[in-house]
C-alpha positions as CSV (number, residue, x, y, z in Angstrom):
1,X,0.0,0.0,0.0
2,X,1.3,3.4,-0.8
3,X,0.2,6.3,1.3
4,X,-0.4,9.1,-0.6
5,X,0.0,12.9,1.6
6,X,-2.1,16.1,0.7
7,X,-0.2,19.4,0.8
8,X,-2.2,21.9,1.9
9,X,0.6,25.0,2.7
10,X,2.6,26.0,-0.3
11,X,5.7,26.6,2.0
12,X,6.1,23.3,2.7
13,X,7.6,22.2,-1.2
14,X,10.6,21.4,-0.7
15,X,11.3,22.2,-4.1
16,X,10.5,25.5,-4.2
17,X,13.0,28.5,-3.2
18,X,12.2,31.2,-0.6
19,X,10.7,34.0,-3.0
20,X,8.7,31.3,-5.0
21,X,7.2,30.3,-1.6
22,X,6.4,33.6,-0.9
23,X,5.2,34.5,-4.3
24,X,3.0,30.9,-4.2
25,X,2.3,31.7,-0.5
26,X,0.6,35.3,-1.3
27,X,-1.7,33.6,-4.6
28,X,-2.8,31.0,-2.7
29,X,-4.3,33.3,0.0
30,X,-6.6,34.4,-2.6
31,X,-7.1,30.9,-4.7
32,X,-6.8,27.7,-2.1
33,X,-3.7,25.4,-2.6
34,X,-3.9,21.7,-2.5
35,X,-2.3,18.6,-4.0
36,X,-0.3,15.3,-3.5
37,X,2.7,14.3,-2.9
38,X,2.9,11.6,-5.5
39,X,2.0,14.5,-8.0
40,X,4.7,17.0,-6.9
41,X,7.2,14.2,-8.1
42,X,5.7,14.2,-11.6
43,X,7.2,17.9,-11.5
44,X,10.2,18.7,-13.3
45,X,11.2,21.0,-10.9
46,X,14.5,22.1,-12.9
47,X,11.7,23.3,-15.7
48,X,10.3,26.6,-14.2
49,X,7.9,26.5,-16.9
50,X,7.0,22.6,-16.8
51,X,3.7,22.0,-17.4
52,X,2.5,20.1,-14.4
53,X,3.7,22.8,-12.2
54,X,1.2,25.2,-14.2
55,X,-1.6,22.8,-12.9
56,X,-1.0,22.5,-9.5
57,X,1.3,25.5,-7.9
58,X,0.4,29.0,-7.3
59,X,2.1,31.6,-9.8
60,X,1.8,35.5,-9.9
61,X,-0.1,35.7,-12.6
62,X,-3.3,34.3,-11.4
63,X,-4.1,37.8,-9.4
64,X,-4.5,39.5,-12.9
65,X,-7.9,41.4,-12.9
66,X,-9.7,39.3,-15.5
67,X,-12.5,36.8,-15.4
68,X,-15.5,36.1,-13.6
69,X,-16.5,34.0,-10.4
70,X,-19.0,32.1,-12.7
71,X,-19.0,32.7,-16.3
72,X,-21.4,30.1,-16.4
73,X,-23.5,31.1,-14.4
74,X,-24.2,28.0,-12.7
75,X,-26.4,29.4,-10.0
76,X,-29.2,30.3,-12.9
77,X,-29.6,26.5,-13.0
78,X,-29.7,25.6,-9.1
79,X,-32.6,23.7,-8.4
80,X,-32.1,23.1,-4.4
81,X,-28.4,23.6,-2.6
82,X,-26.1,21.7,-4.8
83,X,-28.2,20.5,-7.9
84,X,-28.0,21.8,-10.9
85,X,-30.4,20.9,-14.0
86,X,-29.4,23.0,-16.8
87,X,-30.2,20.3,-19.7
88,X,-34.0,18.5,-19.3
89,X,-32.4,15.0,-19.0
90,X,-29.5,15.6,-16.9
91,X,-28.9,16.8,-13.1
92,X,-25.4,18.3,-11.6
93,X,-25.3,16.9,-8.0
94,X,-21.9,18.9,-6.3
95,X,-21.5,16.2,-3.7
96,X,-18.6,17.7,-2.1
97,X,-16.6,20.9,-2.3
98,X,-12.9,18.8,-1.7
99,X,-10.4,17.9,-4.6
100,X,-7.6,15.5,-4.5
101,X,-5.7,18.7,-5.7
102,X,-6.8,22.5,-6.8
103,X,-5.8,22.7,-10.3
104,X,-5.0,26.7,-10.8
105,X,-6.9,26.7,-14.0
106,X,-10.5,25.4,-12.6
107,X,-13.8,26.9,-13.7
108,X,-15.3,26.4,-10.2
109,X,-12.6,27.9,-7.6
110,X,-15.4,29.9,-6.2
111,X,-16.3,26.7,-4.0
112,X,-12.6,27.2,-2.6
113,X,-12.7,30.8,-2.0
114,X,-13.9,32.6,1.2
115,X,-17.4,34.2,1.2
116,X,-18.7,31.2,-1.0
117,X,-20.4,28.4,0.8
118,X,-22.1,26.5,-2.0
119,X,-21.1,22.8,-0.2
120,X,-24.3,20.1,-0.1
121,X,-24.8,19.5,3.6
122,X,-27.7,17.9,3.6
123,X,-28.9,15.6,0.1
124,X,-32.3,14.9,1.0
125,X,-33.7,18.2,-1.2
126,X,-31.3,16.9,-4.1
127,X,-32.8,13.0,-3.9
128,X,-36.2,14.5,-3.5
129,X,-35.8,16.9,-6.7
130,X,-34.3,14.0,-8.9
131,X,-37.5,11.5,-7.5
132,X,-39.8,14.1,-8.6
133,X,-38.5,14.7,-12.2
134,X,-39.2,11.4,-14.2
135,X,-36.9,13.2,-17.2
136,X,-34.1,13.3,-15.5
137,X,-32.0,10.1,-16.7
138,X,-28.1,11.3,-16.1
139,X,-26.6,12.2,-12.7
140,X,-23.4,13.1,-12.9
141,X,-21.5,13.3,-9.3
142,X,-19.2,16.5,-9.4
143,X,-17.9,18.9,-6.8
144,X,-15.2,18.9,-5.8
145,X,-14.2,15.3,-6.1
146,X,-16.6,12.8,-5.4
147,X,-14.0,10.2,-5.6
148,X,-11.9,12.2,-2.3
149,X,-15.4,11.0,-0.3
150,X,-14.7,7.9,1.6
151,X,-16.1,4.4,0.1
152,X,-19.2,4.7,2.4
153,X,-20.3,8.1,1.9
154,X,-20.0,7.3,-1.9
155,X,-21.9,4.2,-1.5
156,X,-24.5,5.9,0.7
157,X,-25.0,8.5,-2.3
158,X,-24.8,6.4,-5.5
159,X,-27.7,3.2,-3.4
160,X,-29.6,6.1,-3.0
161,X,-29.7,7.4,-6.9
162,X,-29.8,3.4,-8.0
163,X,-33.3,3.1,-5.9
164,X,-34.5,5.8,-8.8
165,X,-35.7,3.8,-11.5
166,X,-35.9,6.7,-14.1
167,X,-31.9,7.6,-13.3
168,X,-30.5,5.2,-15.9
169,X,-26.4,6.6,-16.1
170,X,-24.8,7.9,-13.7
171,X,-21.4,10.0,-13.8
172,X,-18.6,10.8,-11.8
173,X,-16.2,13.5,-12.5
174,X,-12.6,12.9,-11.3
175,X,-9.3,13.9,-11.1
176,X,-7.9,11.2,-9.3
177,X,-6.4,8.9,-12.3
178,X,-3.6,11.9,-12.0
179,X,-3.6,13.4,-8.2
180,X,-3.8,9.7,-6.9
181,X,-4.4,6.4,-8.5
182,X,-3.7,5.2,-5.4
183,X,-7.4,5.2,-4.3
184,X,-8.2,2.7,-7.0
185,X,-5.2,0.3,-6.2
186,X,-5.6,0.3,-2.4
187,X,-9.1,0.5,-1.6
188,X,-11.0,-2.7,-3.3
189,X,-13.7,-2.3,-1.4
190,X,-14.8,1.7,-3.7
191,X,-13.6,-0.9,-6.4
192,X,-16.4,-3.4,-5.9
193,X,-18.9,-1.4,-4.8
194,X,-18.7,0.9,-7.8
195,X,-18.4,-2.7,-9.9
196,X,-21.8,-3.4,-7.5
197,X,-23.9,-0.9,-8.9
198,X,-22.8,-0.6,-12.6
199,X,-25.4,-2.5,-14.2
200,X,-25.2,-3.8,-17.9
201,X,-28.1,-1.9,-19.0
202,X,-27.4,1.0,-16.3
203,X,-24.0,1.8,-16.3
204,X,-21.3,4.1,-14.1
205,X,-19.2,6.4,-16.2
206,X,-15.9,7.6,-14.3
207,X,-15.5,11.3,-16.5
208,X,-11.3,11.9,-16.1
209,X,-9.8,14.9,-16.3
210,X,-6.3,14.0,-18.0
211,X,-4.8,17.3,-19.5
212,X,-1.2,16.3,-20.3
213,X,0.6,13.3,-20.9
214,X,2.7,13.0,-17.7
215,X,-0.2,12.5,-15.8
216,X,-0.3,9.2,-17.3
217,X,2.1,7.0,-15.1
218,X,1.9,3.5,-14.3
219,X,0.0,3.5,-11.4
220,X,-2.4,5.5,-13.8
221,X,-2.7,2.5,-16.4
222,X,-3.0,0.2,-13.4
223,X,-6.0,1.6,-11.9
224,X,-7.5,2.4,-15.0
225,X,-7.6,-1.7,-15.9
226,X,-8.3,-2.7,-12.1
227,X,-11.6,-0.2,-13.2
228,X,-12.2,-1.4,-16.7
229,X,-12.4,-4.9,-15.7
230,X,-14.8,-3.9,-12.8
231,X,-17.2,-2.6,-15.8
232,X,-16.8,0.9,-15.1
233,X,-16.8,2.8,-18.6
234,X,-14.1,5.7,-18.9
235,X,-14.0,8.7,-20.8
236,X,-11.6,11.8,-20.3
237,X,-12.2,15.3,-21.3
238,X,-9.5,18.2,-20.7
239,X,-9.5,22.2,-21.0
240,X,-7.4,23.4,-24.1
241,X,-4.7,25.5,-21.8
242,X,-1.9,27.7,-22.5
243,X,1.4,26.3,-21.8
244,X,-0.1,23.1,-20.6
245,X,-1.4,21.4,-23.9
246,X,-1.8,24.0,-26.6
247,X,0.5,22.3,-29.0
248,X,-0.8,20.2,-31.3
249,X,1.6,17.2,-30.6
250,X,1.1,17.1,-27.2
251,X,-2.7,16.5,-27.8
252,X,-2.1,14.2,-30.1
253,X,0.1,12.4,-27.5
254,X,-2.5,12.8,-25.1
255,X,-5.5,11.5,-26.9
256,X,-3.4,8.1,-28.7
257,X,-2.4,7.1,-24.9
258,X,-5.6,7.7,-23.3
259,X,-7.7,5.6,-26.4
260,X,-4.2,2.9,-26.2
261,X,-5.4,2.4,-22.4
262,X,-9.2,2.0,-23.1
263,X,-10.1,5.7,-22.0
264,X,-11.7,7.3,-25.4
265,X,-11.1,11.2,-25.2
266,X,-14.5,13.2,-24.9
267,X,-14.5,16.7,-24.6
268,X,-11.4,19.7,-25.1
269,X,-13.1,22.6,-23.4
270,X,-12.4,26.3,-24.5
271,X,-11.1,27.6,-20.9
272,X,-14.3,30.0,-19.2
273,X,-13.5,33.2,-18.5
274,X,-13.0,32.6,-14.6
275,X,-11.2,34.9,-12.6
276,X,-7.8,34.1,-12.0
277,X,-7.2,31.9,-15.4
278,X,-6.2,34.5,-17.6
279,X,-2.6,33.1,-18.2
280,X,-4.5,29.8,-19.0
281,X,-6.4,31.3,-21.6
282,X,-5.9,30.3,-25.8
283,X,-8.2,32.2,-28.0
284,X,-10.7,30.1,-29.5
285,X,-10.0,30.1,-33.4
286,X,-6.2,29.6,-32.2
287,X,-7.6,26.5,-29.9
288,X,-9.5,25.0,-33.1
289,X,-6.4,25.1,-35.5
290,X,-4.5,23.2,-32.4
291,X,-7.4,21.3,-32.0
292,X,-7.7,20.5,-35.7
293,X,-3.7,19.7,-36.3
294,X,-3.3,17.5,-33.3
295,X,-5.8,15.4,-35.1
296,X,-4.2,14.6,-38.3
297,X,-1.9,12.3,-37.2
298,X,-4.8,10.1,-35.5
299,X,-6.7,7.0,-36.0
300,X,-10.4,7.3,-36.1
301,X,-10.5,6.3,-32.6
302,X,-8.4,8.7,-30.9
303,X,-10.4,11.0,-33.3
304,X,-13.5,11.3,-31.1
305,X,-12.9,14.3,-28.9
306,X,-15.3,17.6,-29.6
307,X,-13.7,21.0,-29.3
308,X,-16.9,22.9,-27.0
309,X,-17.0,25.9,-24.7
310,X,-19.5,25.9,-21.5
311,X,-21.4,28.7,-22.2
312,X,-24.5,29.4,-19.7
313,X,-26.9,29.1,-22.6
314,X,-25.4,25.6,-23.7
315,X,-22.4,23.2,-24.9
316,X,-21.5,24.9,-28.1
317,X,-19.4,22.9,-30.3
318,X,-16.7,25.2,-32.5
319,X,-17.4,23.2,-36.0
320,X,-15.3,25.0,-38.3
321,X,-13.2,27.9,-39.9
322,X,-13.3,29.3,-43.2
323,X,-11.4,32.5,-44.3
324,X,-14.0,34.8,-43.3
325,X,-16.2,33.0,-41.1
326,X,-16.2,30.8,-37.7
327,X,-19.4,28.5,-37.1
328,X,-20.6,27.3,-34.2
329,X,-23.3,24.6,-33.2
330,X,-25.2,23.8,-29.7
331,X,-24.4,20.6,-28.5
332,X,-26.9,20.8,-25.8
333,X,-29.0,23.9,-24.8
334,X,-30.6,25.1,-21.9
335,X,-33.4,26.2,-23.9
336,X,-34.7,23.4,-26.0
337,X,-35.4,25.6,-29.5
338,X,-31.4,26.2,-29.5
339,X,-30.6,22.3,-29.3
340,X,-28.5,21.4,-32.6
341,X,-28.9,25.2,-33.5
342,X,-25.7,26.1,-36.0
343,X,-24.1,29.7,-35.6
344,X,-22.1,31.5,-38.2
345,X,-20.1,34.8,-37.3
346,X,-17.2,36.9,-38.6
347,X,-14.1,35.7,-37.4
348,X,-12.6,37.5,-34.2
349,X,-9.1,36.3,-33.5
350,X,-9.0,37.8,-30.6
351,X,-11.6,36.5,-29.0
352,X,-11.8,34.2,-25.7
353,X,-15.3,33.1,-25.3
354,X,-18.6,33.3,-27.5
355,X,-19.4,36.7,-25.9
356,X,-17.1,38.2,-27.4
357,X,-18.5,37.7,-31.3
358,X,-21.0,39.7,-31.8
359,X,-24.8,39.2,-34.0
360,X,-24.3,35.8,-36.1
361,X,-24.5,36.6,-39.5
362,X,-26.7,33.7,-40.3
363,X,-28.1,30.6,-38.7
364,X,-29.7,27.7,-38.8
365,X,-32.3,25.8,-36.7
366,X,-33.9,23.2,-36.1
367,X,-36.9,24.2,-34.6
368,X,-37.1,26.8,-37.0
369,X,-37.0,24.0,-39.8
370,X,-39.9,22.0,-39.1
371,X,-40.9,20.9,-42.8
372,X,-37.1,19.8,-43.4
373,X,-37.3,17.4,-40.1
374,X,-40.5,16.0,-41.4
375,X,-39.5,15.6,-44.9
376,X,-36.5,13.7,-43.4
């Protein structure tokens, strides 16, 4: 068994000199620190620009004024404390308000920051909403990191969704195949229990969040087959960052080894406008052309992955560029007239996030295009 510490105060790194404590000590007064051990030694720490030390150490540049708390305006969609149900068929349960680590780039730091208490205490308004809404058919377990909960309390919450008959998938967002895949190798019993209550016609979908190659160690590949042969299904999906994976080969690299260990990629997210990740930030024509290139080198299944922003009126896929023109599509919509809805603006190279386009010159609809749908 390998016991696996959390670092909670920046001056403790031993790799880390006296002003980069100080400067990591001041940032993370503002935006919580937290990690593992086992991932500080995945650090090149002779690299001061090394890309896992972007992810989990505090750097000066995260106190530039930019950004919102929540772009996404997530609390538009809050049902009861702690559920979300932005799409008709899916609910957002934050089950805790923990993380194996605080990645410096996440959309949701506002949980870790003073002055913001969004943390579920108490579930039974959450069950009772999900009972009461027959649509609802997708949970997906998020936080925080519902895998940091111990085995029972993860047990306790995932029986309680299986006794809904109408809740058919359940998901659970994680970071732990990279801040500790110790979890999965020395805990069989969160092994079996999750293997308990995947059902072959009702399965549990662990949703990773992988964003660079070096994440991927052994131990990684090891507890991702110890829960591939349990029947969980994986999937991984990763923000398109600056100076973390915004070059094309190191997608590509990322993509072939998570498909090569039975993990298909899902999403590349466009990173939200949330305070504190402006030096994370990759405009979103540049992120397509990255997006695009790191996929011409791959089979059709390492191919899978959508390039999408999480904008509060929907998942909107970026479909394409032309010379003039960028078009968009929603994925999903929080209003159901926009669902499949295809968007076509002048390019804006500049631009960070969908707000910043302004009125579509032309677009297309589905709802808008009844005759066509009947017709086909």
């Amino acid at each position: 068994m390998k016991r696996v510490k959390y670092l909670t105060d920046v001056k403790k790194i031993p790799f880390l000199s006296s002003e980069e404590k100080k400067v990591a000590s001041k940032v993370s007064e503002r935006f919580v620190f937290r990690t593992t051990d086992y991932y500080l030694n995945l650090i090149d720490w002779s690299n001061p620009s090394d890309p896992l030390r972007r992810i989990a150490i505090p750097f000066s540049e995260e106190l530039q004024t930019w950004g919102y708390i929540d772009p996404s305006k997530e609390h538009l969609y809050t049902v009861v404390p702690g559920l979300e149900h932005k799409y008709k068929d899916t609910a957002l349960f934050l089950v805790t308000d923990i993380c194996f680590g605080y990645c410096r780039f996440c959309f949701r730091k506002r949980l870790f920051m003073k002055d913001h208490d969004e943390k579920l205490k108490d579930y039974t308004a959450a069950f009772d909403y999900i009972k009461e809404h027959s649509e609802i058919i997708n949970v997906l377990l998020t936080g925080g990191d519902p895998m940091i909960l111990s085995t029972t309390k993860l047990r306790k919450i995932i029986e309680q969704l299986r006794k809904i008959d109408h809740v058919k998938n359940i998901r659970i967002g994680t970071k732990m195949l990279a801040y500790n895949p110790y979890r999965v190798l020395d805990d069989p019993e969160l092994v079996e229990m999750l293997k308990e209550f995947s059902y072959k016609d009702k399965k549990i979908y662990i949703v990773n969040d992988i964003n660079h190659p070096r994440e991927i160690t052994d131990a990684t590949r090891e507890a991702t087959d110890v829960l591939l042969k349990a029947g969980l299904i994986l999937i991984n999906q990763t923000p398109l960052l600056r100076y973390i994976n915004d070059d094309p080969q190191i997608l590509s690299d990322l993509f072939k080894q998570l498909s090569q260990m039975g993990v298909p990629p899902y999403y590349v997210f466009i990173n939200r406008p949330v305070v504190g990740n402006s030096p994370f930030a990759v405009p979103i024509e540049e992120a397509w052309l990255i997006f695009e290139k790191a996929k011409t080198s791959l089979s059709g299944l390492e191919r899978r992955p959508k390039l999408v922003m999480s904008h509060w009126t929907g998942k909107i896929e970026i479909l394409a560029l032309t010379s003039e023109n960028i078009i968009f599509k929603y994925q999903r919509a929080a209003k159901p007239e926009n669902d499949g809805k295809v968007l076509i603006f002048k390019r804006n190279p500049e631009a960070l996030w969908f707000d910043d386009y302004t009125e579509p010159i032309e677009t297309f609809s589905l709802e808008e295009n009844k005759e066509l749908l009947q017709e086909a």
